[in-house]
N, C-alpha and C positions, 0 to 999 in steps of 0.2 A: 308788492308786499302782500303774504298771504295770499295771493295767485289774484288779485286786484290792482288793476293799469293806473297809476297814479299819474298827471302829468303836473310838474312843477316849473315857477319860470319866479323871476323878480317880486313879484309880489307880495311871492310867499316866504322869503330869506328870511330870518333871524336873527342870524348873524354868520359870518364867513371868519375863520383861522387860515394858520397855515395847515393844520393838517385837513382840514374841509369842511365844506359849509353843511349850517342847522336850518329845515324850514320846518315850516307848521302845517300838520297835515288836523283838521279838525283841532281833536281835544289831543293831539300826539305831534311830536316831533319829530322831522327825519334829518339823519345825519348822513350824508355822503361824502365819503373822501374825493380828494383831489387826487389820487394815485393810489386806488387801493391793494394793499400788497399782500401777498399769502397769509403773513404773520397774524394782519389785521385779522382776516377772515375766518384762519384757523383758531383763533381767541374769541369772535363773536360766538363761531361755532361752538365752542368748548361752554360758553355762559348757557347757550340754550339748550345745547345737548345734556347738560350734568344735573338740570332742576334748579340751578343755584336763583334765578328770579324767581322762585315761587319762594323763596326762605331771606329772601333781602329783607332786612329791616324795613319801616314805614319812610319811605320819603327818599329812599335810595336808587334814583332814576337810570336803571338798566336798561341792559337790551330786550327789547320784549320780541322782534321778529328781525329775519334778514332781509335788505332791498335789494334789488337783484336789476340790472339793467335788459333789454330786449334780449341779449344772447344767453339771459338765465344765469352771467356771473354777478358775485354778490359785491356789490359795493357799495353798501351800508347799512344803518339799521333803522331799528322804529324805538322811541322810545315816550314815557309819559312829557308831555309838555309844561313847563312853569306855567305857574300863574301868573296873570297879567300884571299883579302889581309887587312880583318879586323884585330883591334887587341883590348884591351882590354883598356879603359879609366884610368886605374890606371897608364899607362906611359905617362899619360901627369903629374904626380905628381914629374918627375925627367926631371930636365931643361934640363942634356945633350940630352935625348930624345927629348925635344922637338927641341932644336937647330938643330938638326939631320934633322928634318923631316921641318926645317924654319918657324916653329909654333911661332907665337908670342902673345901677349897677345890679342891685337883684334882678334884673329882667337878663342883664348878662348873665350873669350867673344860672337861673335858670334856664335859659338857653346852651350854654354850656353843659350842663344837668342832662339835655336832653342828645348833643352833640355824643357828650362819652358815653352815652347808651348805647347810641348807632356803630363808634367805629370799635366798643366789644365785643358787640353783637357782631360785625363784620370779620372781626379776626376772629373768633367761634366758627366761622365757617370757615374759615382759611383764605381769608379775602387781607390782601395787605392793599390800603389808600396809594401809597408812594407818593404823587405828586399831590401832599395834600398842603391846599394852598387858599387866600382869601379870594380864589376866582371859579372857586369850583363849587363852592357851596352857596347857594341862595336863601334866602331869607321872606317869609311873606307873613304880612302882619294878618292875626286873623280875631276875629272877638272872641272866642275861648280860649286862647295862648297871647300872650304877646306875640312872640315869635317862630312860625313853626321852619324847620331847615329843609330844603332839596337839594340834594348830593348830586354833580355834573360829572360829567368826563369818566363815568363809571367805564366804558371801554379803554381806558388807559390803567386803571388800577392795576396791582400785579396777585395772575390769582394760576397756581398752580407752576407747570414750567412758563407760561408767559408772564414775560418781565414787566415793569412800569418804564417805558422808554424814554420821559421825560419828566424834570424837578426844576425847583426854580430856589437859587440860592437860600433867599433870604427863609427857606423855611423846611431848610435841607438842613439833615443833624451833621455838625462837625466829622464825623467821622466819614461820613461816606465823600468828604470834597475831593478826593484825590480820583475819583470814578471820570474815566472818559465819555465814557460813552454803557448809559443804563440801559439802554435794546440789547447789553449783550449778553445776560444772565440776572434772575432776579437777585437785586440788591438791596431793597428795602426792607425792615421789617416791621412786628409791632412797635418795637422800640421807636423806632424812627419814625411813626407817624404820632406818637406820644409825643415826640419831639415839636413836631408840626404844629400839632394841639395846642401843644404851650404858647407856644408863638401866637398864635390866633388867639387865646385867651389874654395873654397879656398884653397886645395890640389893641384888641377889644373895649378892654376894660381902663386901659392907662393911654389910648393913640399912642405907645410907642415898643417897638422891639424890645425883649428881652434883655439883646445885649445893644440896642442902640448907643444914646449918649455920645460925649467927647472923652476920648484917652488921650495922654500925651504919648504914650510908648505902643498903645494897641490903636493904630491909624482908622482901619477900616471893623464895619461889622463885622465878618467872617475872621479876621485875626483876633477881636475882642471873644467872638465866638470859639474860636479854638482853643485863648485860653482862657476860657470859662471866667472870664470879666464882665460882670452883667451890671446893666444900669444901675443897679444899689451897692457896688463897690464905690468906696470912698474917694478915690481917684478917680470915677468919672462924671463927668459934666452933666447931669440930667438935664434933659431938653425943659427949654422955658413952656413950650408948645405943651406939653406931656401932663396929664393927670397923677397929682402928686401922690404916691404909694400910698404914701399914711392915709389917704381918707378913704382907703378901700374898710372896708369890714376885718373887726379884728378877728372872726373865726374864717375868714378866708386869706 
């Protein structure tokens, strides 16, 4: 990295996916694939070759250099490292968590506040999120914010001709369910990470999907989802589980 011999072994893992493991190199992180393939590296190259990390919003954890193994090919990157006591935005979708940590719903909301700053600022530069999901953004509490956010998996994003290769249903917009296979041209847009958004806000703020709940005629999510049957239609079952709507704020 930067023409400096790194060696890394067990110790220093992070964590391991399928597409390749994270370690911690100091105050930075490195990500090397498990099989890195052209696509990969012509897209890292494309983030550093074009200046787009010098213009990322705050907190938007790109590639900052390429990893390169002993024969000089590149099979990963370097990126800012979390902080130690992040955690993952999908526990704000369970109340006792939040009561834990004295999270209330303005603390959501201005969290959120600061969320739709980042992903307009993102689409300003022509950056589309695609797989934006509650596993990608981190969360760390700090004494001047309640919450400030770190944005992951910025190497999957879809930014120019390279695609977002991978979504994950529950927070993929209706429209695009019929996609086999998203490596094979960019098919995300603003729109559809707006979609995302929402989901994560209303998860957030109420522990439950948008279009969760029970239907007798719309069985699963994605068919409530498609025909735009959402947990405050009067045929369905709001979860017992679930944060009753009415006590949100009536100017939100």
């Amino acid at each position: 990295i930067n023409r400096q011999t790194i060696t890394l072994d067990a110790a220093h893992l992070i964590q391991s996916g399928g597409e390749g493991m994270v370690f911690g190199v100091g105050e930075t992180a490195v990500k090397l694939y498990h099989q890195p393939q052209p696509h990969h590296i012509a897209k890292l190259r494309h983030w550093l070759d074009s200046g787009l990390n010098q213009r990322l919003p705050p907190g938007v954890l790109g590639p900052l250099a390429l990893a390169t193994d002993k024969q000089g090919q590149a099979i990963g990157f370097q990126m800012a490292r979390l902080p130690a006591a992040s955690f993952p935005i999908k526990k704000l979708a369970n109340p006792a968590f939040r009561r834990q940590q004295g999270l209330a719903a303005p603390d959501i909301i201005a969290l959120f506040r600061q969320l739709h700053a980042t992903l307009t600022s993102l689409h300003q530069l022509g950056i589309v999120v695609g797989d934006l999901n509650d596993h990608n953004i981190y969360l760390t509490p700090s004494p001047n914010h309640p919450l400030s956010a770190a944005w992951l998996d910025v190497d999957s994003y879809q930014i120019a001709q390279f695609p977002c290769p991978v979504a994950m249903e529950v927070f993929l917009d209706p429209q695009l369910y019929g996609v086999g296979d998203f490596g094979q041209r960019p098919y995300f847009t603003p729109a559809t990470d707006w979609y995302a958004f929402f989901v994560l806000l209303v998860r957030s703020l109420l522990g439950v999907h948008p279009y969760g709940g029970v239907h007798k005629q719309h069985k699963t999510l994605a068919a409530r989802a498609q025909a735009g049957v959402s947990i405050l239609h009067p045929d369905v079952v709001y979860p017992a589980t679930a944060v009753p709507a009415a006590t949100l704020p009536t100017d939100l």
